[in-house]
C-alpha positions as CSV (number, residue, x, y, z in Angstrom):
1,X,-21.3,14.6,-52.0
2,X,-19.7,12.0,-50.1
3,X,-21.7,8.3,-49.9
4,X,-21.7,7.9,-46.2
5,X,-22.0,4.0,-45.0
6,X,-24.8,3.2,-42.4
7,X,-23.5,4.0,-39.1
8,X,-20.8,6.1,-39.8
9,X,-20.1,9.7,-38.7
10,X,-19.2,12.9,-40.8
11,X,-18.5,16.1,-39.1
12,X,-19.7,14.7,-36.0
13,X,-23.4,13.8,-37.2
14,X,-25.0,10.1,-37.2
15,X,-25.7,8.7,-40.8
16,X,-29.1,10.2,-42.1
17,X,-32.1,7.8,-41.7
18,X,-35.7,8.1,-42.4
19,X,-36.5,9.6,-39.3
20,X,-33.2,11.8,-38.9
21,X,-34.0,13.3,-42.3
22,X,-37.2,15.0,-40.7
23,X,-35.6,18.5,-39.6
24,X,-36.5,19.5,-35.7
25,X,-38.0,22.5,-35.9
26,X,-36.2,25.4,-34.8
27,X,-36.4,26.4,-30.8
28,X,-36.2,29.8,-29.8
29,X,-35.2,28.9,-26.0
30,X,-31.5,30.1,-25.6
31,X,-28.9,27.5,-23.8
32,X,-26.0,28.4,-21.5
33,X,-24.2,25.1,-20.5
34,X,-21.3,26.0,-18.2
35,X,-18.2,24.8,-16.5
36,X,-16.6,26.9,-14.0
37,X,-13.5,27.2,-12.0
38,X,-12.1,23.1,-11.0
39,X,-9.6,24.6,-8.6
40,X,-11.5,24.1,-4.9
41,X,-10.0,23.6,-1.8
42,X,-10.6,19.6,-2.1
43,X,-8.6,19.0,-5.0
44,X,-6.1,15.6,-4.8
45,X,-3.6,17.3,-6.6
46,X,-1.0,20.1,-4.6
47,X,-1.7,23.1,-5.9
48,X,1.8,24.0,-7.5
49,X,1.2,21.1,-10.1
50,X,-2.3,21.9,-10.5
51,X,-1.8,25.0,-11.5
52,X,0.5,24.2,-14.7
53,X,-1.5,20.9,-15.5
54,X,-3.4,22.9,-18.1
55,X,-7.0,23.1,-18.8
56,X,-9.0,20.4,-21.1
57,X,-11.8,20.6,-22.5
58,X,-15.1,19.3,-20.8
59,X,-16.7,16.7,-23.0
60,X,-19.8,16.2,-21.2
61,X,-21.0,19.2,-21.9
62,X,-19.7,19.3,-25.8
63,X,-22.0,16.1,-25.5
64,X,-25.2,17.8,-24.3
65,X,-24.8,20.3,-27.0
66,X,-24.8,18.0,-29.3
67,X,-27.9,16.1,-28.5
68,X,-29.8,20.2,-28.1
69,X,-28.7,21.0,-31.5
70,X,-30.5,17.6,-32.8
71,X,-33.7,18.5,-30.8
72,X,-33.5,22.2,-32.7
73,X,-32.1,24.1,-29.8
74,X,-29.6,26.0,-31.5
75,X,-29.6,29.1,-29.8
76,X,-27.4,27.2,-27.5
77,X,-23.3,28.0,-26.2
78,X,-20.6,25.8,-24.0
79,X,-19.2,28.8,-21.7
80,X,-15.4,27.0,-20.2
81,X,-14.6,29.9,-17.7
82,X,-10.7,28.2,-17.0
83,X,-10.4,28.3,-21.0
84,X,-11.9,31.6,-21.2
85,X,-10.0,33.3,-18.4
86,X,-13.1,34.2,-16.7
87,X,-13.5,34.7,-13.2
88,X,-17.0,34.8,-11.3
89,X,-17.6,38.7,-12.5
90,X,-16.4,37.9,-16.0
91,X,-18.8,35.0,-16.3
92,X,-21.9,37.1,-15.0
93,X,-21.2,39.6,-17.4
94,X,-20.8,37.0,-20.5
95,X,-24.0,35.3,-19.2
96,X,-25.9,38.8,-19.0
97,X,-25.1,39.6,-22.9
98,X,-26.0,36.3,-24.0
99,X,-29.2,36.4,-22.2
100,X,-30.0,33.0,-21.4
101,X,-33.4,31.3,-20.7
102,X,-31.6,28.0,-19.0
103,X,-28.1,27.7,-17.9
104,X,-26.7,23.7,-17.4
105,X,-23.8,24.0,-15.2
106,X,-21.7,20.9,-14.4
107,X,-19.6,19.6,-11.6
108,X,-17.6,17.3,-9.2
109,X,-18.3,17.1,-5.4
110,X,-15.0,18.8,-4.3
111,X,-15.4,21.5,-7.5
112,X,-19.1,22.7,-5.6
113,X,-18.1,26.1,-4.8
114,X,-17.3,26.7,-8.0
115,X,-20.0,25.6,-9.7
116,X,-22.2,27.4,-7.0
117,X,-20.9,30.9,-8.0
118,X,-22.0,29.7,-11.7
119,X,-25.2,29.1,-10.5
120,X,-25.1,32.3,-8.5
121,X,-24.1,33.9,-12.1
122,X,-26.5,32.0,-14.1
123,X,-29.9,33.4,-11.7
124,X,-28.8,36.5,-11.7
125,X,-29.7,37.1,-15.2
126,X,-33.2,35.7,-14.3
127,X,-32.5,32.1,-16.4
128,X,-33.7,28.6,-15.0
129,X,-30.1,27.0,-13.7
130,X,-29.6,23.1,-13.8
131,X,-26.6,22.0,-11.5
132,X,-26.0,18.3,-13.1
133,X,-23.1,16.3,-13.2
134,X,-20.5,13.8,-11.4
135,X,-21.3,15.5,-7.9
136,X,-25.5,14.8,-8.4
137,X,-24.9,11.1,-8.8
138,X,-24.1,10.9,-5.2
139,X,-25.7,13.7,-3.7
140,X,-29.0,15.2,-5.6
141,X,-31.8,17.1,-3.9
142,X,-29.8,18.1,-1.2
143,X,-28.6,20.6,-3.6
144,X,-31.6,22.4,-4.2
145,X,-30.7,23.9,-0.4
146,X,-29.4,26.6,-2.8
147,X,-31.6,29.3,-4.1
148,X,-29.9,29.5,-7.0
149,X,-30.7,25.8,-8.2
150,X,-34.1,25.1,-10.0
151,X,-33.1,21.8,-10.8
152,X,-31.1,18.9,-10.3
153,X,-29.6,16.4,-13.6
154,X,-29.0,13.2,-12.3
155,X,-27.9,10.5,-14.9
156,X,-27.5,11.1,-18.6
157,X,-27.9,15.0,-18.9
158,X,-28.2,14.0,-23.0
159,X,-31.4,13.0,-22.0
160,X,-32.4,15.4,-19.2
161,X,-31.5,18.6,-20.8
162,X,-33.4,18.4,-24.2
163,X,-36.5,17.1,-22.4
164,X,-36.1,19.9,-19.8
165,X,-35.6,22.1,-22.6
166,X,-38.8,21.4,-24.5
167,X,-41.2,21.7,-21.5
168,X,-39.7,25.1,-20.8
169,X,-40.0,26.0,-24.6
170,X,-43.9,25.5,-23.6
171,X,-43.7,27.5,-20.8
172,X,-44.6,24.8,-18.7
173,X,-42.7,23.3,-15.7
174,X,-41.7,19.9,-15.5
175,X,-43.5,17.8,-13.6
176,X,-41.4,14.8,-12.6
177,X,-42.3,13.3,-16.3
178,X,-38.6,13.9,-17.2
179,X,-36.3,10.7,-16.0
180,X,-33.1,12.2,-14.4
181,X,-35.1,15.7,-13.4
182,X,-35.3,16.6,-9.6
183,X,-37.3,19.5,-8.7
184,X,-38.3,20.8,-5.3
185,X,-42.0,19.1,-5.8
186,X,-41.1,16.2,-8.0
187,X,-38.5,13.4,-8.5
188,X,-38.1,12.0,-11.8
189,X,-36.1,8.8,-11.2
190,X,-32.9,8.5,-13.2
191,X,-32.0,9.1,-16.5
192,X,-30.8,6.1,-18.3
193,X,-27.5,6.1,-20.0
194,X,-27.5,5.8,-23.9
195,X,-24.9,4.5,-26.6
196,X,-22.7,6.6,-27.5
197,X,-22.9,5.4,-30.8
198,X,-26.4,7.5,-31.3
199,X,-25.1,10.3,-29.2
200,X,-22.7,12.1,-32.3
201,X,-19.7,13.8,-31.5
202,X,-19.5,16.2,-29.0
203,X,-20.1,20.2,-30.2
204,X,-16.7,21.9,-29.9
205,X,-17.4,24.2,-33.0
206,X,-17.7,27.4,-30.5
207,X,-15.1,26.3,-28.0
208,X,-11.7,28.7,-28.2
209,X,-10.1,25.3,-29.0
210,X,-6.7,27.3,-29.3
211,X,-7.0,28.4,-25.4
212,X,-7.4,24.8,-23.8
213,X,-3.8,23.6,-23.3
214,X,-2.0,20.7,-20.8
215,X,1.8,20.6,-20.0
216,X,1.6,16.7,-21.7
217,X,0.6,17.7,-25.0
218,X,1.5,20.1,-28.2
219,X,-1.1,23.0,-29.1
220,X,-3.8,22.4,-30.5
221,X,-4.7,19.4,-28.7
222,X,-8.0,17.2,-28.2
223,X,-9.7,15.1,-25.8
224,X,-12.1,12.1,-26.8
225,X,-13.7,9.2,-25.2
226,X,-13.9,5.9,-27.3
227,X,-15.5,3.6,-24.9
228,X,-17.4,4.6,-21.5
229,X,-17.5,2.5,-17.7
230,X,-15.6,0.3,-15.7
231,X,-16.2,-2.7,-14.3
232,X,-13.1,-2.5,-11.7
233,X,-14.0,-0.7,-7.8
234,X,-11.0,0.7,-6.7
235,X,-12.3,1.9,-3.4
236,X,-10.9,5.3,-4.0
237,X,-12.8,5.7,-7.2
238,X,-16.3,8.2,-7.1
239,X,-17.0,7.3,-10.7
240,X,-18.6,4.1,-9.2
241,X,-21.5,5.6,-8.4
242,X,-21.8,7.1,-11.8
243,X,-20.9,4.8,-15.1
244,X,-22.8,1.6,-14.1
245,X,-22.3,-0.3,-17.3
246,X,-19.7,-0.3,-20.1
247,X,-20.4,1.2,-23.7
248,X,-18.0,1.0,-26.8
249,X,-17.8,3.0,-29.7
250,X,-17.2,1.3,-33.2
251,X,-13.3,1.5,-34.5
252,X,-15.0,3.5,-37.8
253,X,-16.8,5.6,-35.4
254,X,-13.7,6.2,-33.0
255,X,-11.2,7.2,-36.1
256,X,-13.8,9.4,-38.0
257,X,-13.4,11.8,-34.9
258,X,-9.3,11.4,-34.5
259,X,-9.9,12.3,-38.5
260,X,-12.2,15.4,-37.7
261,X,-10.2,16.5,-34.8
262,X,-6.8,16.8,-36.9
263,X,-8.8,18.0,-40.5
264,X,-10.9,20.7,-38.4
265,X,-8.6,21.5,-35.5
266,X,-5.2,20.5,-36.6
267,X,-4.8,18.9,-34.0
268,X,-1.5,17.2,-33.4
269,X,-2.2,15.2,-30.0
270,X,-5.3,13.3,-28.5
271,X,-5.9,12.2,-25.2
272,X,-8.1,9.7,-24.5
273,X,-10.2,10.1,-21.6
274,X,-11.9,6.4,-21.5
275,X,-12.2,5.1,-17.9
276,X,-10.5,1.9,-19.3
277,X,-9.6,2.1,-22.8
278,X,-8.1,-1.4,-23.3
279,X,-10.7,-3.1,-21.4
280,X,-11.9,-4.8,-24.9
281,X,-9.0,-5.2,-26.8
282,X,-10.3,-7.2,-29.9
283,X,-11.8,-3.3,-30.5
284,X,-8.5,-1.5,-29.6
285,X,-6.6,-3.8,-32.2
286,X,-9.8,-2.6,-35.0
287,X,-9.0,0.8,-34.0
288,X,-5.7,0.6,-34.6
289,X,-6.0,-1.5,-37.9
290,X,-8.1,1.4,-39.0
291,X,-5.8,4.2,-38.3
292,X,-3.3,2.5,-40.6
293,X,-5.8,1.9,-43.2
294,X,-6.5,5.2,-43.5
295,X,-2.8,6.7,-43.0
296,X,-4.0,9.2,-40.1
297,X,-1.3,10.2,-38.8
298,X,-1.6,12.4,-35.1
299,X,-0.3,11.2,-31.6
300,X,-2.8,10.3,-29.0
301,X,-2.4,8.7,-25.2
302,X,-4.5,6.6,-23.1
303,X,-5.6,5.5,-19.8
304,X,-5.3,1.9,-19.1
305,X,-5.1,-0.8,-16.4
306,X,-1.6,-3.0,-15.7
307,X,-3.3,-6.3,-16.5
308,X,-4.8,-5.0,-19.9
309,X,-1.5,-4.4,-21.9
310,X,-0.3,-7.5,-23.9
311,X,3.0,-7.0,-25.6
312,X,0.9,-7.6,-29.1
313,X,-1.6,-4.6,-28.2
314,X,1.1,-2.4,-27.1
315,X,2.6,-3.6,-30.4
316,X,-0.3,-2.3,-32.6
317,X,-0.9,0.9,-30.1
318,X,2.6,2.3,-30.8
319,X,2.6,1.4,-34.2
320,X,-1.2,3.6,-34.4
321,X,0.2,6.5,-33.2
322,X,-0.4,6.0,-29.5
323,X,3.3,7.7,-27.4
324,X,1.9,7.4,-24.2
325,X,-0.1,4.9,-21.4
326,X,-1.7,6.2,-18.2
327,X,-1.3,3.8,-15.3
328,X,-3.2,3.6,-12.6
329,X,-0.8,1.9,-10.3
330,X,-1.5,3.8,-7.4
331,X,1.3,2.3,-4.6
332,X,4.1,0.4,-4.0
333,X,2.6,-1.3,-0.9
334,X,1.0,-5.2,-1.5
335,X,-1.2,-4.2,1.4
336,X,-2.3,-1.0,0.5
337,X,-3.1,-2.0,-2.8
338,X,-4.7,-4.4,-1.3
339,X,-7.3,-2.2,0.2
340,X,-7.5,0.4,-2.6
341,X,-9.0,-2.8,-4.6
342,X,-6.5,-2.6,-7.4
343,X,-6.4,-6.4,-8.2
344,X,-2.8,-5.9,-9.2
345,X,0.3,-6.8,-7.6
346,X,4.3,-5.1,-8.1
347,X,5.2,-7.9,-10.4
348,X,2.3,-7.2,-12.8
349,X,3.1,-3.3,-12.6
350,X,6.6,-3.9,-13.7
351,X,5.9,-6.3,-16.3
352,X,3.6,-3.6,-18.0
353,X,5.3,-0.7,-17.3
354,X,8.5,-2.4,-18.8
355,X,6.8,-3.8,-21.5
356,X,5.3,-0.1,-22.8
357,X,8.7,1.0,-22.9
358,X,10.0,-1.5,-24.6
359,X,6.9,-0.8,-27.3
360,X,8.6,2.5,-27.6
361,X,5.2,4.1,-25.4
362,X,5.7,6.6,-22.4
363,X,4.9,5.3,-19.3
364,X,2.9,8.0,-16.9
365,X,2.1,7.0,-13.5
366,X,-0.7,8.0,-11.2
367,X,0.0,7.5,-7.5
368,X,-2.0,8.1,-4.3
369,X,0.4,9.0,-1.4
370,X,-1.2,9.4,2.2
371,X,-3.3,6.4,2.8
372,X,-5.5,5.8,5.7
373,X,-2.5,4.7,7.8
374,X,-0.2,4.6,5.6
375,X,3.7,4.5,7.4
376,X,6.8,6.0,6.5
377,X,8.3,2.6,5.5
378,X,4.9,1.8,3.1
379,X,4.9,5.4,1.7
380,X,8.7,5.1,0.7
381,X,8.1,1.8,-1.0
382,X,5.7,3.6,-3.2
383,X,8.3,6.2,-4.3
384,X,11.1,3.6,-4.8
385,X,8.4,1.9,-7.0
386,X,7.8,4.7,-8.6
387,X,11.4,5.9,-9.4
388,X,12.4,2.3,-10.4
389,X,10.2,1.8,-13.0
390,X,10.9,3.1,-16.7
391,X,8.3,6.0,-16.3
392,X,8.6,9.2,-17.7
393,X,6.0,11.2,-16.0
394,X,4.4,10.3,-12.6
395,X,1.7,12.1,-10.8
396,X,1.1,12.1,-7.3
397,X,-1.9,12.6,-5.6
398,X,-3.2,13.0,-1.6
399,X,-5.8,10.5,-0.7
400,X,-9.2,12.0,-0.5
401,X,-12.4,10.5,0.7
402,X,-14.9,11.1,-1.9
403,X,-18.6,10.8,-0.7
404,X,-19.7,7.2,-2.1
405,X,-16.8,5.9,-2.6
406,X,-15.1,2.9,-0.3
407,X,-12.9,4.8,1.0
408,X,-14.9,7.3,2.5
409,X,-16.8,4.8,4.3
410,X,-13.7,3.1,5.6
411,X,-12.8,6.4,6.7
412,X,-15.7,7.3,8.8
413,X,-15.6,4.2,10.5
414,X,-11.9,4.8,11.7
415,X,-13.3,8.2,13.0
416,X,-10.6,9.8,10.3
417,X,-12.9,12.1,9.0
418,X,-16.4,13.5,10.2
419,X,-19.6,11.2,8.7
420,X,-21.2,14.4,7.8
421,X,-18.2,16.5,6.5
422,X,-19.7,15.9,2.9
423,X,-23.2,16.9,3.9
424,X,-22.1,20.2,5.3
425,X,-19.7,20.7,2.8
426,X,-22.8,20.7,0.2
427,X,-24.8,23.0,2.3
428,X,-21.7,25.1,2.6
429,X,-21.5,24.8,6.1
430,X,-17.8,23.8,5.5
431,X,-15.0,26.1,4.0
432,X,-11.4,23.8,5.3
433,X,-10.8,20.7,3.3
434,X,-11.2,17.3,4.2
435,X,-8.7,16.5,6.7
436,X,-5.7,14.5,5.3
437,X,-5.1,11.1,6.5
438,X,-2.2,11.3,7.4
439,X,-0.8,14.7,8.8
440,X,1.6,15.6,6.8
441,X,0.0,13.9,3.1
442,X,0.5,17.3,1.0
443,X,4.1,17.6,2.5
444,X,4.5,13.6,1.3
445,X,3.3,14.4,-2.3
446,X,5.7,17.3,-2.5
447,X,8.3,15.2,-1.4
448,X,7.3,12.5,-4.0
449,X,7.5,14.8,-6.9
450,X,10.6,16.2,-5.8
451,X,11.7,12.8,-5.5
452,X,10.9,11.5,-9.0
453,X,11.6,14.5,-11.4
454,X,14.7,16.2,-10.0
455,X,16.9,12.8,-10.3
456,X,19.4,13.3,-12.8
457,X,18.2,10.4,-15.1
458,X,15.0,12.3,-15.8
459,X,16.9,15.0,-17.4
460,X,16.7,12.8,-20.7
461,X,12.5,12.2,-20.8
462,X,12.1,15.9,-19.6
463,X,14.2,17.7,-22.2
464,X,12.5,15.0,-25.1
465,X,9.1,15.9,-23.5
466,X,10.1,19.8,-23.9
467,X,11.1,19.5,-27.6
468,X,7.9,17.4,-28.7
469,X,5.6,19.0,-26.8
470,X,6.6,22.9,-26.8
471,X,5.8,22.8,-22.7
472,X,9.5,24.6,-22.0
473,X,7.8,27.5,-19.8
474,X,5.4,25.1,-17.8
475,X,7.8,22.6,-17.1
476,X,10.6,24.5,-16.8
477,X,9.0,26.7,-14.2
478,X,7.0,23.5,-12.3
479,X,10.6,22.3,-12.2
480,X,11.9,25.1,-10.6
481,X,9.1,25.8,-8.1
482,X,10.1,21.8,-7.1
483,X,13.4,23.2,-6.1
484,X,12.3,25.7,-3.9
485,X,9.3,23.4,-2.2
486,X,9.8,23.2,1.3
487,X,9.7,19.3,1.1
488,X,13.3,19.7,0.4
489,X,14.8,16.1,0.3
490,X,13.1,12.7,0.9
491,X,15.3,12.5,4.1
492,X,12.2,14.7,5.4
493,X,10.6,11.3,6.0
């Protein structure tokens, strides 16, 4: 066997120290942790591209898993309905043969009707349900208005659930001794977050890894995190309310799962989910030292800012492996990004935009069209932004007022959108969306993808994107339902 160094990982477990090498002893309380249908009638995205984006795997939860299985809680599955192909009746049934004693279902605000026909599911089979989460940072015992809720996570559910776990192995009920745990009698306060370097790698082991797919990527394909917060507050942004302090994982630590994920998996493409993934980049360079130290070779894309791209990082990135950069760059209006909070400008956006292509890195650019007031005149200057940079994916998304987030409060107070839309909406007094802030934003984000992809320069990126990736049926059939869209020219504005 192997010597493993202090601190390092193999197949996704910490180093062995004195205490680790004391085996928890084996729980007989059986696990369902759950993530349901993400499609809501909420979602920023229109629904034509939704719908081909693909489905990724929920790391959270492969998280959680991970931290029951060290507390002896074996008997314990990840259930990803969208991978699964499982509707409400599907999941019941798969719930009812697995006959759990606690179901952990996670979610977003806008995704709450889904994850309340889980929880529906889940107590039907007589198990204790946990609704924990994005969504329960912001609101938390207003949830348990639902019958089908026992208990709210709010925090670090790597914490709650274990804890929750034990008591009910006991048979006893929690009693607001477990940090993060709301229950109709007793508040807990909130879980603290913990490093990621003691959390291990997330469980993917009985995940259908073969059925999660995404119209960027090859088959198989993985998702990681390597670091974890932000310290930016883009006023669009609900993870504020959520990551309050930034966490990195050590370059060893961060290439011992790219190394897993291809040896295990054969996995040919990683995405990064980090909310910031250059935001220390004396680490990013050690990463990618260590990937060509060790010869790994497999592709992998990130999320970064504008003003975090030097042209020596994005030197060493493309030279690691890494083909494409997400940009947050939002709009092509000084104003509006102005009150979105970007702390960026158009100069710094084309700079390092230009300067990833130049790396030999995609550029992909996210974009929020139908601001709070946003014009004709300011919305055009976004897609003339968007279409002169060197980009060769863009995404374009409807604002939406999140509950916490800047935005949303910015919103009330121009009497845009009802103060207690969100409130309702949780009860499930509310089944319309959120109105748009502008009337016709969905028609505007149509427009804007029509605008970017069917120009005859994109031809190039798309058909390169279609041979590396494989996505010929998704893209070719996104592209196509562009043509018909009844946002047929950007003359429509």
């Amino acid at each position: 066997m192997p010597v493993v160094p202090a601190g390092n990982r193999l197949w996704g477990t910490p180093a062995p120290s004195a205490r680790d090498l004391r085996p928890a002893p084996p729980r007989q309380l059986r696990i369902a942790l759950v993530r349901h249908h993400d499609l809501c009638l909420n979602t920023r995205q229109i629904s034509h591209v939704q719908r081909r984006a693909g489905v990724l795997p929920h790391l959270g939860l492969g998280y959680i898993q991970t931290a029951l299985k060290k507390a002896g809680f074996n008997n314990t599955v990840q259930i990803d309905t969208p991978a699964m192909g499982l509707d409400g009746d599907g999941l019941r049934r798969t719930l009812a043969d697995f006959a759990p004693d606690l179901v952990g279902v996670t979610t977003t605000t806008p995704g709450l009707p889904g994850a309340l026909e889980a929880c529906r599911a889940a107590k039907s089979t007589g198990a204790k349900v946990i609704l924990g989460g994005p969504h329960t940072e912001v609101y938390a015992a207003e949830n348990l208005c639902h019958d089908s809720i026992d208990y709210i996570g709010v925090g670090e559910g790597m914490t709650i659930m274990p804890r929750l776990a034990e008591a009910l192995e006991h048979k006893e009920e929690p009693d607001g001794g477990v940090p993060g745990l709301i229950t109709r009698d007793a508040h807990g306060g909130p879980a603290p977050m913990i490093n990621l370097e003691d959390a291990g790698w997330p469980s993917r082991e009985d995940l259908p890894m073969d059925r999660f797919h995404s119209i960027m990527a090859p088959r198989p394909f993985a998702t990681m995190i390597s670091s974890r917060g932000c310290p930016f507050k883009c006023s669009f942004c609900f993870k504020q309310a959520v990551d309050k302090r930034s966490m990195y994982r050590s370059p060893e630590d961060v290439v011992g799962e790219m190394t897993y994920l291809r040896d295990r998996f054969g996995v040919k493409e990683i995405m990064f989910y980090d909310d910031v993934f250059t935001l220390h980049r004396g680490r990013v360079f050690e990463i990618c030292e260590r990937v060509r130290e060790t010869g790994l070779k497999v592709r992998w894309e990130a999320p970064t800012r504008v003003d975090l791209v030097p042209d020596k990082l994005l030197t060493a990135m493309a030279g690691a492996g890494c083909v494409r950069l997400r940009f947050g760059i939002e709009h092509g209006d000084p104003d509006i990004l102005r009150r979105m909070r970007k702390e960026s400008d158009l100069e710094k956006i084309t700079t390092a935009v230009t300067s990833a292509h130049r790396a030999g890195i995609n550029g992909f650019g996210y974009f929020i069209v139908g601001w709070l007031g946003e014009s004709l005149a300011q919305y055009r200057r976004t897609l003339d932004l968007a279409c002169r940079l060197p980009l060769d994916y863009a995404s374009f998304y409807t604002a939406t007022p999140l509950p916490g987030t800047p935005l949303h409060t910015e919103c009330v107070e121009a009497g845009a959108i009802p103060a207690d839309y969100w409130d309702r909406f949780v009860q499930g007094r509310f089944d319309s969306r959120i109105g748009y802030l502008v009337p016709d934003a969905e028609a505007r984000a149509r427009a804007a993808y029509r605008a970017f992809f069917l120009r005859p320069k994109m031809a190039g990126p798309l058909i390169g994107h279609m041979l590396r990736t494989g996505q010929w049926r998704n893209t070719l059939t996104g592209l196509a339902g562009l043509a018909r869209s009844d946002s047929n020219t950007l003359r429509d504005f």
